[in-house]
N, C-alpha and C positions, 0 to 999 in steps of 0.2 A: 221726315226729319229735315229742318233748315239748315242751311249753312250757311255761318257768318263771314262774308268775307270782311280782313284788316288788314290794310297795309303795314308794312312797317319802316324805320327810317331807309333801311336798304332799299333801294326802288327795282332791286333785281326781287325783291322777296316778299312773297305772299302770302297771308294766312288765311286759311279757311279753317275756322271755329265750329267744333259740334257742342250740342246741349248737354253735353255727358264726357266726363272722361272715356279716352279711348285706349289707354294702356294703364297699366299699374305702375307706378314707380319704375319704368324704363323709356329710354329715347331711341330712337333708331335713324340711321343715318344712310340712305341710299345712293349712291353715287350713278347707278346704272341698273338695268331691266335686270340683269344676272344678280347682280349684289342685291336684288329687293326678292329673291325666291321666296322666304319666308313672310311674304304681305302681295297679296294679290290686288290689292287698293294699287299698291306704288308701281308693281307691274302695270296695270290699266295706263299711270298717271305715264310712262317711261311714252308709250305709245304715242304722244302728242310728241311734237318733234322741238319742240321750243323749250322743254324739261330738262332742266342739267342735273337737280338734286332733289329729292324727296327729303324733307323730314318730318317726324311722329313722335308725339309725344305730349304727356296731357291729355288734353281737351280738344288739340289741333292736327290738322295735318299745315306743316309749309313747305310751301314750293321756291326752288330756286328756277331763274327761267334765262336762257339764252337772250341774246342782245336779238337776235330777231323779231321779235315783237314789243309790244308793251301791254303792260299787264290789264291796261282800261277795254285794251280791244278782246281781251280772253278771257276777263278774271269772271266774270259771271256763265257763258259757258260750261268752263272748269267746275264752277261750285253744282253749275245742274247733275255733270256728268257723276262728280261723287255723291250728290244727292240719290240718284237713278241706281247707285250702284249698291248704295244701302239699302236702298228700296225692292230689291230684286234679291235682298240675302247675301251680299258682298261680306266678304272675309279683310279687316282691314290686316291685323295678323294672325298669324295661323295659331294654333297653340304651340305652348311648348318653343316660340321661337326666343330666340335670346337676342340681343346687343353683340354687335360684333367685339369682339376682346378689344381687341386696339385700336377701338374706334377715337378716329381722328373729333378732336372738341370744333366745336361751331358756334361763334358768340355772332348773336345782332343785335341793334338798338333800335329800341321805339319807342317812339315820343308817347308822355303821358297828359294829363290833361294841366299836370303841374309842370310849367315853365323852369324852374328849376331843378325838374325830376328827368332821369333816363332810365328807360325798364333795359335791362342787358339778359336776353332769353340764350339759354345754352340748350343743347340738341343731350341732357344728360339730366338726371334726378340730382339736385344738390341736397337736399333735407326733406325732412321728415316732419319738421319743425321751424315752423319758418319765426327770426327774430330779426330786433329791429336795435341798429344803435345807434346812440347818438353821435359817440365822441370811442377815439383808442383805446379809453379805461374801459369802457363798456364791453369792446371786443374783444375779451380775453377767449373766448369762447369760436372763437372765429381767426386763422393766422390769415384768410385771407381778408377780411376786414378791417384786421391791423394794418396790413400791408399798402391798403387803399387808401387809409386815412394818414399816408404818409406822402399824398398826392397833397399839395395845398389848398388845393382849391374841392375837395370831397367833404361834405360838413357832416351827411350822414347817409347810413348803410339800410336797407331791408332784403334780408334773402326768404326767398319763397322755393316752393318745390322745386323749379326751375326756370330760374330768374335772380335778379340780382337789381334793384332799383338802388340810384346812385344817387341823390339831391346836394350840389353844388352850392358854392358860394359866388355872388355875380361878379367877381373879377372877369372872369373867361366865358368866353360865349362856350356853347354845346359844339361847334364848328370846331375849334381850337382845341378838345381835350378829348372829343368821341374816339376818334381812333388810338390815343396812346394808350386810354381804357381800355377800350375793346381789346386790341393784344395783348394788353399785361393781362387780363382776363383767363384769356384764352389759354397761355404760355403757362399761368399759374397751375392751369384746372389740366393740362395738358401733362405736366411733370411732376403731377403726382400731391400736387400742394392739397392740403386739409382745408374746403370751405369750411363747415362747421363739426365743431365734436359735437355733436348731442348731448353726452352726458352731461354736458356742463352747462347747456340749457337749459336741462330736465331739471338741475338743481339751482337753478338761478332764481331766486324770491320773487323777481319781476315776471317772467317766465311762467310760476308756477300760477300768480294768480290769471294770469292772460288764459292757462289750460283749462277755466272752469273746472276745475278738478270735486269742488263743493256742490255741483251741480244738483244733486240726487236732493239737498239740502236747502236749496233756493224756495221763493215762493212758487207759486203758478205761473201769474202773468211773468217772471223772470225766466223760467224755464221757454215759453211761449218766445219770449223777445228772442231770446239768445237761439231756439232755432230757425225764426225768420230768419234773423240777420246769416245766420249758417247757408241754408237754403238759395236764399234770394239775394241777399244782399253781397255777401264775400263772393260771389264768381264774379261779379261785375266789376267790386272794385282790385279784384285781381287781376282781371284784364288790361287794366290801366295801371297794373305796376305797385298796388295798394293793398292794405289790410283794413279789416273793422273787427273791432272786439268790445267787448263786453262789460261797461266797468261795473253798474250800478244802477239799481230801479229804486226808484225812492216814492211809495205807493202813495205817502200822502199829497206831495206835489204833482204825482204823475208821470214825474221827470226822469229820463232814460241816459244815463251817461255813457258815452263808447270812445273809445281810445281809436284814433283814426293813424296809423303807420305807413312806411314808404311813401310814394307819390301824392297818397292823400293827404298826409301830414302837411300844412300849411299850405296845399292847393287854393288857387284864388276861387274854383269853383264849388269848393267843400262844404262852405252854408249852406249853398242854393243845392247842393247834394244832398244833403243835412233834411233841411226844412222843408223844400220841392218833394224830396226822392223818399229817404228813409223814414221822416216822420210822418208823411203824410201814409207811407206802405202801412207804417204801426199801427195810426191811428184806423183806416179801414179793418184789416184783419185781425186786431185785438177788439174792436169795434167801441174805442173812444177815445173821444172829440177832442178830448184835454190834453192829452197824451204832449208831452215834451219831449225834443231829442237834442243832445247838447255831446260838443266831443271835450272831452280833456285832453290832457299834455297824457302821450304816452315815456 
């Protein structure tokens, strides 16, 4: 098993990425060797002396780390040693363990490959259902959404399992508006605020067609596209704060439409993503040359 090491904008804080989720719809927050009994992973990590905080959750473990080091001189050590630890049958949580009840919320930000984009990762499962909006009409469905697009400078919202991508308008630099974000975040998810009701995603028109829900009903090659892009494509541009979905294969032009959301939406590197990355993937493993990929306005 690899593990990806990612910075993130905290330069106290670490991420090492595995190829697989490694919890179900829970986060875990370790303060200390005692508090991590339930994950023998974050016991091992307590033993390093420069470890102030474990946290789990997804696809990652991240490390918070004491002012005594810096992260360039340990961060690939670290990743060998929880490599060695999988490798040997390591238990990251045990069964049956749970989330502490009142567990304290932990918001960080990392930069996405969009300049106007900030991914805001929380140590907690926000949805189920991850949606995207534009403007306050759109976020009926979301109080805390509302709340954010009462900042002037937030143009638009994407919340994902656990995450929150913000994309701004350029009055204000990312310097000037990161931290008032990150604790209203925090403060919000901390006292109990509603990020999203589901139900009233599950019923949203927009919503519904993004579910593929007709799936069973598609052609072949549309079935084929829409599990690459599942597969391959959405972990990647998840890690950078983003969504890709599915709009339409149009078999006699060849042409693949997908609705690109959060960070990716309006990314200046989203073509060369586009054309480079995901049409060139289609065209190999569907195995033709013609093959178009084009994103629309989600």
């Amino acid at each position: 098993m690899k593990i990806s090491i990612k910075e993130t904008q905290n330069p106290t804080i670490i991420k090492f990425e595995f190829p697989d989720f490694i919890t179900q719809n829970e986060s875990f927050e370790f303060k200390n060797i005692d508090e991590a009994k339930n994950s023998p992973l974050a016991q091992q990590l307590f033993y390093l002396p420069f470890v102030k905080t474990v946290y789990i959750s997804g696809n990652f473990v991240a490390i918070e780390r004491y002012n005594i080091i810096e992260w360039t001189d340990v961060q690939s050590d670290v990743a060998e040693q929880i490599e060695n630890f999988m490798a040997d049958g390591g238990i990251i949580i045990l069964p049956n363990a749970n989330p502490t009840k009142k567990q304290p919320i932990s918001v960080y930000g990392e930069t996405t490959p969009n300049p106007a984009s900030l991914k805001f990762v929380i140590n907690k499962a926000l949805t189920k259902t991850a949606a995207e909006f534009k403007n306050i009409d759109e976020a009926k469905a979301s109080p805390l959404a509302q709340e954010l697009f009462k900042f002037h400078y937030v143009k638009e919202i994407f919340i994902a399992e656990n995450y929150i991508s913000v994309t701004k308008y350029d009055s204000l630099s990312w310097d000037e508006i990161t931290l008032e974000l990150r604790t209203f975040i925090k403060q919000f998810i901390e006292n109990g605020g509603t990020v999203i009701d589901e139900s009233q995603i599950e019923n949203n028109v927009k919503q519904e067609k993004q579910q593929i829900k007709n799936f069973d009903n598609l052609d072949t090659t549309s079935q084929q596209i829409i599990n690459i892009l599942e597969e391959y494509v959405k972990p990647a541009v998840a890690a950078d704060g983003g969504n890709i979905l599915f709009d339409s294969y149009d078999e006699t032009e060849k042409r693949v439409k997908v609705v690109l959301q959060g960070a990716c939406n309006g990314c200046p590197s989203s073509t060369f993503t586009l054309k480079s990355g995901i049409e060139n993937m289609l065209k190999d493993m569907l195995n033709d040359k013609d093959i178009i990929v084009e994103a629309v306005n989600g």
